[in-house]
N, C-alpha and C positions, 0 to 999 in steps of 0.2 A: 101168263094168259090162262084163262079158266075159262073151262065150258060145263056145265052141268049135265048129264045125262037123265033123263025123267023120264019113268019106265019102260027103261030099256030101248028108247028109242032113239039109234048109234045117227040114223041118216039125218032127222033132225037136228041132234049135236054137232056132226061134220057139217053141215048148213050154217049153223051159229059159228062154227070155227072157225072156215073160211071166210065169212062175214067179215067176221074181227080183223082177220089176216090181211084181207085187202082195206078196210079202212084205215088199218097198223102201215101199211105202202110195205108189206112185208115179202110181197110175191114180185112189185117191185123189184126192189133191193135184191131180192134173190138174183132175178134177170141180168141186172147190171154186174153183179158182182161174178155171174158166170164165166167173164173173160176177162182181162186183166187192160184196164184202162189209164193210159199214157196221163198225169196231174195235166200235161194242157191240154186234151182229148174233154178231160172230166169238164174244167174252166171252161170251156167252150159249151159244152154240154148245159150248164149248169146256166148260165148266160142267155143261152138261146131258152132253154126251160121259163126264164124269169122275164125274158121278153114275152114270151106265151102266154105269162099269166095275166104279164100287166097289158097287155092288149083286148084279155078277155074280160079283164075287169073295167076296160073304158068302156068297151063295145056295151055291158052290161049297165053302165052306168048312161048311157045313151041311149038305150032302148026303153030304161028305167024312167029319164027325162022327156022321151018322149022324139025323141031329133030321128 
C-alpha cells in the first residue's frame, strides 16, 4: 500500500493512509485477530455477518422498489 506525501504535508498522507486501511477492512482484521477465536466462535461469527448482509440487501432492495 502506497501513500504519496506532496509538500510535506505527513497529516494529509496519514488521512489518505487510513483511508485505505479501512476500506482494505484492515483495522478490522486487526480487531478480530486481537484475541484468539475458537474455528466454531469464527463459523458462527461469519454466519451471523452474512445473515446481516443479506438482510441489508433485501431491506435495500425494497426501499429501492418502493414497498
Amino acid at each position: 500500500m502506497n501513500v504519496v506525501v506532496r509538500d510535506n504535508n505527513v497529516d494529509q498522507a496519514l488521512r489518505a493512509l487510513k483511508k485505505k486501511m479501512q476500506r482494505e477492512g484492515i483495522f478490522r482484521e486487526m480487531k478480530l485477530r486481537r484475541n484468539y477465536e475458537k474455528p466454531s466462535e469464527r463459523r458462527a461469527r461469519e454466519k451471523a455477518e452474512a445473515v446481516r448482509r443479506h438482510r441489508k440487501l433485501l431491506r435495500k432492495r425494497m426501499e429501492r422498489e418502493g414497498f
